[in-house]
N, C-alpha and C positions, 0 to 999 in steps of 0.2 A: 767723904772724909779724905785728908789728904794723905800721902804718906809717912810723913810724920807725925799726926795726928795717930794712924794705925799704929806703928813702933812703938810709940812712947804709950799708946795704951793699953795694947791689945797683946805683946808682945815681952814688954818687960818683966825680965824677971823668969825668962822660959830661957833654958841651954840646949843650945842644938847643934850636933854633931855632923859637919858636913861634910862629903867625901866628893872632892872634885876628882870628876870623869878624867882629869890629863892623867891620872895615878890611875885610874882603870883601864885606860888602855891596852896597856902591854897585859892587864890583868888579862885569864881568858874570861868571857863571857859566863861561862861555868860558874866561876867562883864570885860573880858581882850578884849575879846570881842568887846564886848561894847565901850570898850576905843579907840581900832582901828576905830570906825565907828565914835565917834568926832571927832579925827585926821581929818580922809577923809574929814567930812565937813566940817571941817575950811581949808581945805587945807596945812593939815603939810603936811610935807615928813615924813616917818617913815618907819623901814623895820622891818621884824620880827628874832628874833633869837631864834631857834628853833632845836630841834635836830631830829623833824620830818619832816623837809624838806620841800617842795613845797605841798609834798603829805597829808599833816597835817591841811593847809590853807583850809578855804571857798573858795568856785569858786570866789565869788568875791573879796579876798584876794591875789589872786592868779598873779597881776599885779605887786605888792608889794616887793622890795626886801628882800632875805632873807638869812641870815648869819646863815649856818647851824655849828650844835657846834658839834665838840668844836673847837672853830676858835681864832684869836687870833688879835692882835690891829691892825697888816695888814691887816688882811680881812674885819675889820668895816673901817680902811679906805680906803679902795681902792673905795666902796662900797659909803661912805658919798662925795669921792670928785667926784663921777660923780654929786652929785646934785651940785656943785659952778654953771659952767656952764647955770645952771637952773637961775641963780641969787641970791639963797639962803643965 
């Protein structure tokens, strides 16, 4: 299926909130953190993107998808339309 084909099916109709890492930088790690651990409890979906990979994640992070960089709008979507499925 191509990428477009995904988007426009699998995709539409979902809002999703993305927090690009240049704005976490200066953030301390602490509190990026931190932000992953509301998500969980409210139960968002969210996945990490990261250019240090799985290996980079908390053990308990580690269930989370993650969109290693430098990826590009196919790979955040192929990644967000497994959640429709979920009901998302």
């Amino acid at each position: 299926m191509t990428t477009s084909a995904i988007a426009q099916s699998d995709v539409q109709g979902l809002r999703l909130l993305i927090v690009e890492d240049e704005v976490l930088v200066g953030m301390a790690l602490e509190r990026a953190l931190k932000m992953a651990d509301i998500l969980s409890e409210r139960s968002f979906l969210y996945l990490f993107a990261t250019g240090y990979g799985i290996e980079g994640l908390r053990e308990s992070d580690k269930d989370k998808p993650v969109l290693q960089k430098s990826y590009n709008f196919a790979d955040l979507i192929r990644i967000v339309a497994r959640w429709r499925p979920l009901g998302v």
